[in-house]
C-alpha positions, 0 to 999 in steps of 0.5 A: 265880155262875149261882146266885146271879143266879137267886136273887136272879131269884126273890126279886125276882119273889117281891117284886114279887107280893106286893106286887100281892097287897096292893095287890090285897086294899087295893082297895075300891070301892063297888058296885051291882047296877043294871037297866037298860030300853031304857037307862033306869034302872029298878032299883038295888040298895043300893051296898055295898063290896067289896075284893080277889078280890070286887071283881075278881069284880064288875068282870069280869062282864059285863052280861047283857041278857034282851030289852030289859032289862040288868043290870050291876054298876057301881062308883065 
């Protein structure tokens, strides 16, 4: 019986992450590179599209600031 509640335990568990995988790689966003100057816009790159594993890239990286200047990835 024991056997069976853990089975039917991992299946469920199995289920779950699957479908948070797929849900995962459907997610797109539209994304750019932008540079900002003692908090005025002074360059953006071209808004391109990322999904899955790349967009969670983009969205975990932190702003880097060299002096006045801060470039950071912004996506809608």
């Amino acid at each position: 019986m024991k056997k069976k509640v853990f089975i039917f335990a991992a299946f469920l568990l199995l289920a779950a992450g699957i479908t948070s995988c797929e849900e995962l790689l459907n997610n797109c966003k539209i994304c750019s590179l932008n540079t900002y100057e003692n908090g005025v816009l002074i360059n953006s790159a071209q808004e391109a599209e990322y999904c899955g594993a790349e967009l969670v890239t983009i969205e975990a990286t932190p702003p880097t600031t060299v002096g006045s200047t801060t470039t950071q990835w912004e996506c809608d």
